[in-house]
N, C-alpha and C positions, 0 to 999 in steps of 0.2 A: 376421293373415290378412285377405283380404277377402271380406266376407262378405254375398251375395245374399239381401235379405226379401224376399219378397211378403208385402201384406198388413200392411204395417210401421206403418200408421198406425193400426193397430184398436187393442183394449184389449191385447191380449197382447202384438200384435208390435210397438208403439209399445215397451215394457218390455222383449221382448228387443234388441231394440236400443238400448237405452239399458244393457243390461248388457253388450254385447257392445263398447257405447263407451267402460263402464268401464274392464272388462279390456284396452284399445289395440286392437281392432280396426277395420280399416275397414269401412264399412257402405252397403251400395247398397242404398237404397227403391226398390219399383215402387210408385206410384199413379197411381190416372185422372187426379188437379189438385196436381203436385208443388208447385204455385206455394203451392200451401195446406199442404202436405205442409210446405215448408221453413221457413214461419212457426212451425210444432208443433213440426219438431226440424232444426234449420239442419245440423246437425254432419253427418247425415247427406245422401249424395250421393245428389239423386233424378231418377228420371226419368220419364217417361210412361209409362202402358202401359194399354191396354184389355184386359183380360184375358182376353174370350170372344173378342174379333175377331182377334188379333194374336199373333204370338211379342213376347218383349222384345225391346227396343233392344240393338242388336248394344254401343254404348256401354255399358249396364249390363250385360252377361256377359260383356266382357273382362276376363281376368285372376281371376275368381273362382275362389276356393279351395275356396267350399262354400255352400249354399242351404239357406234356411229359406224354408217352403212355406205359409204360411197363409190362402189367398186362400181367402174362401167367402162369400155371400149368409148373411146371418144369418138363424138355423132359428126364432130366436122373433119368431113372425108366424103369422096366418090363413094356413093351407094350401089355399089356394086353387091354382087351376090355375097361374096364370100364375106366382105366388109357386115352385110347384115348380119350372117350368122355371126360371127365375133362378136356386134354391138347384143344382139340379142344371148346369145352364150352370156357373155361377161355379166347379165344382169340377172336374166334368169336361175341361170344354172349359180353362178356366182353368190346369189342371195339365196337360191335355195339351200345351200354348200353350208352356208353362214346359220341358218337358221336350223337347220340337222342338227349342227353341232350344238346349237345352244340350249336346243331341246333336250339334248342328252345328256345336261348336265343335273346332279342331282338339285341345287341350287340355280336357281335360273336367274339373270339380269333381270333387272325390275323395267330396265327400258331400251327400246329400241328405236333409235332413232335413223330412219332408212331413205336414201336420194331417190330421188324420182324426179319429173321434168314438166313444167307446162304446158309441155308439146302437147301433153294426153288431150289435151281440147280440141287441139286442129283451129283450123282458119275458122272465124268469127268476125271477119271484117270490123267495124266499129261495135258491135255489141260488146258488151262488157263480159266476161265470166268471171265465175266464182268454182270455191269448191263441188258446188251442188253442181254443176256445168257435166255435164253425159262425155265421155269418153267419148273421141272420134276414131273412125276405122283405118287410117293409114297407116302405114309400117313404123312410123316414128312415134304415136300415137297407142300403136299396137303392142310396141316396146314398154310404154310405161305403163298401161297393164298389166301386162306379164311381171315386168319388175313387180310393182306393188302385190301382184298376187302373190309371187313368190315370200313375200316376206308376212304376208296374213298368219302366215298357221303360227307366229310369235304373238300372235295376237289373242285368236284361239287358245291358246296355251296361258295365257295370263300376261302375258309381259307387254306392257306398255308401246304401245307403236303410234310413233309420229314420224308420220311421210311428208317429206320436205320437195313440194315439188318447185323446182327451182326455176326463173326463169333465164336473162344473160346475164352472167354475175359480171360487174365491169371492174377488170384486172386490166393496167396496163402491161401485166407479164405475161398474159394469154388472153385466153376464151374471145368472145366478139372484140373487143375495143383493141386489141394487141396490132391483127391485121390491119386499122382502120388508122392506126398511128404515121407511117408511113407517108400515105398518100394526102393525107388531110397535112400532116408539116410540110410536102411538099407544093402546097394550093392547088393541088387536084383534088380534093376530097369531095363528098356532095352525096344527094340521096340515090340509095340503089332502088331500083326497079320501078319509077314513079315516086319510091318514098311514102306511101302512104298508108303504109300496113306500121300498125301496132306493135311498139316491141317490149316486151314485159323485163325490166331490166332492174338489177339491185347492183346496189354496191356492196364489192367482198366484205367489209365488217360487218354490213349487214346480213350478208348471207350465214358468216363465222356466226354470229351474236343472233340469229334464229336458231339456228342449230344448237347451240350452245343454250338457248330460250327453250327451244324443244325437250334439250334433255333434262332440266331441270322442275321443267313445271309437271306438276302430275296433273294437270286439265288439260293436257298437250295431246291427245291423240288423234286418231284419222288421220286425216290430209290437209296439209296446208302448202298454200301457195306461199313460197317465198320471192317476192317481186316487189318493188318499192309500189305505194298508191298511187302514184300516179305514173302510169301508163306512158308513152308518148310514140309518136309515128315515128318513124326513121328520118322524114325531113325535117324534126324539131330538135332529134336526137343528131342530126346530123349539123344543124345550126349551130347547136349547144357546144357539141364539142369545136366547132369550127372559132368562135367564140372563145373558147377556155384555151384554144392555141393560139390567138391572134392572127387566125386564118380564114381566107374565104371558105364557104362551102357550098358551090354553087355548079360542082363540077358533077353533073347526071351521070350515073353506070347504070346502061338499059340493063332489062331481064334474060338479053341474046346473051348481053358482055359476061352474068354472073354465072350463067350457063354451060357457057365456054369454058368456067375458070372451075366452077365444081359441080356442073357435072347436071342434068336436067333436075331430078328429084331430087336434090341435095340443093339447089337452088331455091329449088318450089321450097322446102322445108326453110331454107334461110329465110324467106321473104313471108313465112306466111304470116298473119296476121293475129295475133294474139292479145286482147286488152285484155289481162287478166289484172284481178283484186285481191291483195291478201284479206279477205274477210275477216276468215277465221283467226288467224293472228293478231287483227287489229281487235277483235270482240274479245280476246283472250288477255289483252293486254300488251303485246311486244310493243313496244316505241322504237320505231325506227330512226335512225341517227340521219338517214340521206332519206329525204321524200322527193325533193326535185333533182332535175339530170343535170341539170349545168353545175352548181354545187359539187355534186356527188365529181363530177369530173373534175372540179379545179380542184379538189380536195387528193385525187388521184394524181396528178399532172403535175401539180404544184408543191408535191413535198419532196 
């Protein structure tokens, strides 16, 4: 097949695309500087693309089979004004950009497979959520709305949509676990804010191999949480990995210290509390490779 990223150079979708190159697929990049893009992964065909100014290049949407959706301003940052508008631009306008174009194709992809975030729930203290779980009204929450609307009218139109709402995919090369390497090899590590909030957490093949799960099955649509089953608080998540390093983790960072370091709202958003459930993915079939956190991190750490 050939098969439309955006978003192809980040931590996730440089990796779906290299699994997508495994399996014989062809692979079209969007980036703003492909010239950089093709230095990182030549294999793949890339081309330019501004993502809040522009639909794609009429060249990279011919003949596409199916799209993977991952463009978005990265959420770990000071939540300042301007930072909002970016994260919301890059998703909003970015998907809708994506979805113009595919519209307007006489042939249209049969699927679309589009990111989106756990966040949309908001704080839920220990209750569990699921897909069925009501959108929360905070700016982080208001974001994945907007994304996922933005990409509805691919839906409307015929074309297959599965929204992958992701929770912290655990890469020692970024996202949550990168920052938390550091301090925990050095036996400072320990739970932040109390530790007691919920954090909906996958491991990257997992994340790769839903997505990759999404685009394949045609009983794939709506919304799905991408988050291993079982859940865990920051202090068990924080045990776990202390454990997988031969290190203590007993070292507290109150909610003042996280606040300081990024920023009030950006804090509140780190720490809040989300048990989320892949439901739908598990009643659909995916088999996830990593179900518990200690695992899923010596697997990361250890190779």
């Amino acid at each position: 097949m050939r098969i439309l990223v955006t978003g192809a150079s980040g931590m996730i979708g440089s990796r779906v695309c290299d699994a997508l190159l495994a399996r014989g697929d062809e692979v079209v990049g969007l980036s703003r500087d492909p010239e950089r893009a093709t230095k990182t992964n030549p294999t793949v065909s890339w081309h330019q693309w501004d993502s809040v100014r522009e639909r794609p290049p009429q060249a990279a949407l011919e003949g596409v089979d199916a799209v993977v959706n991952l463009i978005g301003e990265p959420i770990s940052q000071r939540l300042t004004d301007e930072a909002k508008k970016r994260i919301l631009e890059s998703r909003e306008r970015g998907t809708k950009n994506l979805v113009d174009g595919l519209l307007a194709l006489p042939a249209k992809p049969r699927a679309l497979v589009s990111a989106s975030a756990v966040g949309i729930y908001g704080d839920h203290g220990e209750a569990i959520v699921d897909e069925s779980t009501p959108a929360a009204t905070d700016f982080l929450a208001d974001a994945c709305v907007r994304w996922e609307a933005a990409a509805k009218p691919a839906a409307d139109a015929g074309i297959r949509l599965a929204g992958i709402r992701t929770g912290h995919v655990l890469d020692p090369d970024g996202g949550l676990l990168k920052p938390f390497l550091l301090p925990f090899r050095l036996g400072v590590g320990g739970p932040l804010a109390g530790g007691r909030w919920y954090m909906p957490w996958i491991h990257r093949d997992d994340e790769v191999g839903l997505i990759l799960w999404a685009l394949d099955t045609e009983a794939a649509d709506g919304p799905f949480n991408s988050c291993a089953p079982n859940p865990v608080t920051n202090r068990e998540f924080s045990k776990a990995l202390g454990r997988a390093l031969h290190r203590p983790a007993i070292t507290p960072t109150p909610r003042a210290a996280v606040a300081a370091l990024l920023g009030r709202e950006m804090a509140e958003a780190a720490t809040t509390s989300i048990r989320a459930m892949p439901r739908r993915a598990l009643d659909l079939g995916y088999g996830f490779r990593f179900t518990e956190v200690e695992p899923a991190l010596r697997d990361l750490l250890e190779r």
